[in-house]
C-alpha positions in Angstrom: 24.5 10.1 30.9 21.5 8.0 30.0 20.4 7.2 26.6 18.5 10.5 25.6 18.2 10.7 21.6 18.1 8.6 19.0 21.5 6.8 19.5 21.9 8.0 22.8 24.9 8.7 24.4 25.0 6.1 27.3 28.3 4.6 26.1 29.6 8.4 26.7 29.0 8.1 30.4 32.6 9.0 31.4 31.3 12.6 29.7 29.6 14.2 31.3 29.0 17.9 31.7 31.2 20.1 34.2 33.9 17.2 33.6 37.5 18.7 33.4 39.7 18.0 29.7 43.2 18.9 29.1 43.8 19.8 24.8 47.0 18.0 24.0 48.8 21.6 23.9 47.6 21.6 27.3 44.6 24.2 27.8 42.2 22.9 30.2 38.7 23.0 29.3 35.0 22.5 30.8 32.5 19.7 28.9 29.2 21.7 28.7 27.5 19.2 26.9 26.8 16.3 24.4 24.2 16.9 21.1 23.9 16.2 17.7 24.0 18.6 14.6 20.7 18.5 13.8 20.9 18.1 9.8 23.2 15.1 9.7 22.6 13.5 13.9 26.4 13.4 14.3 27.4 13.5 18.0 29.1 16.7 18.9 30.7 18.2 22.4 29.8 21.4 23.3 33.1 22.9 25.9 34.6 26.3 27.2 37.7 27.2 27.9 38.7 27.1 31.4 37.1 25.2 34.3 34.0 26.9 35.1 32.2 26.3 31.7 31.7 30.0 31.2 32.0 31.9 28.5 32.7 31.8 24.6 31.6 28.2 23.6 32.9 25.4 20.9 31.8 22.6 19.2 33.7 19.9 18.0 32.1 16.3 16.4 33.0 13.8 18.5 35.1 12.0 16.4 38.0 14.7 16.5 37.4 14.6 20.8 38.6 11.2 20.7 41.6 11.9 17.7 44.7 10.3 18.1 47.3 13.5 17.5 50.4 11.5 18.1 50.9 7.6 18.7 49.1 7.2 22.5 48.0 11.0 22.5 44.4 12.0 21.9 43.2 15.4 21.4 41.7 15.5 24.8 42.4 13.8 27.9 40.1 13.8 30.9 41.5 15.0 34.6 40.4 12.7 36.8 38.3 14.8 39.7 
């Protein structure tokens, strides 16, 4: 993803929307997109459930994507496509 907003997100480029994430109590879940809460500029991701994207959306900072649960377990893992 190329450097969009102040900060940008280019280091990010492994996320990028429609990518595939399994939650550590192993949902899979669809990366709709990157943004920033707009009061405070704090990176977010934007997903759905499931692999099509569809559907009720969440949004998590992306500090807690990244969040080491367990000793070599993040919070999400990507699924190699």
């Amino acid at each position: 993803m190329e450097k969009n907003c102040k900060g940008g997100f280019d280091v990010l480029k492994p996320m990028t929307p429609g990518s595939l994430w399994k939650h550590y109590k192993g949902e899979v879940y669809s990366l709709v997109a990157l943004c920033r809460l707009e009061s405070s500029l704090v990176p977010h991701v934007v997903y759905a459930k499931g692999e099509t994207g569809y559907g009720e959306c969440w949004c998590r900072p992306l500090s807690e994507w990244f969040f080491k649960v367990a000793p070599g377990q993040h919070r999400f893992e990507k699924i190699e496509q």
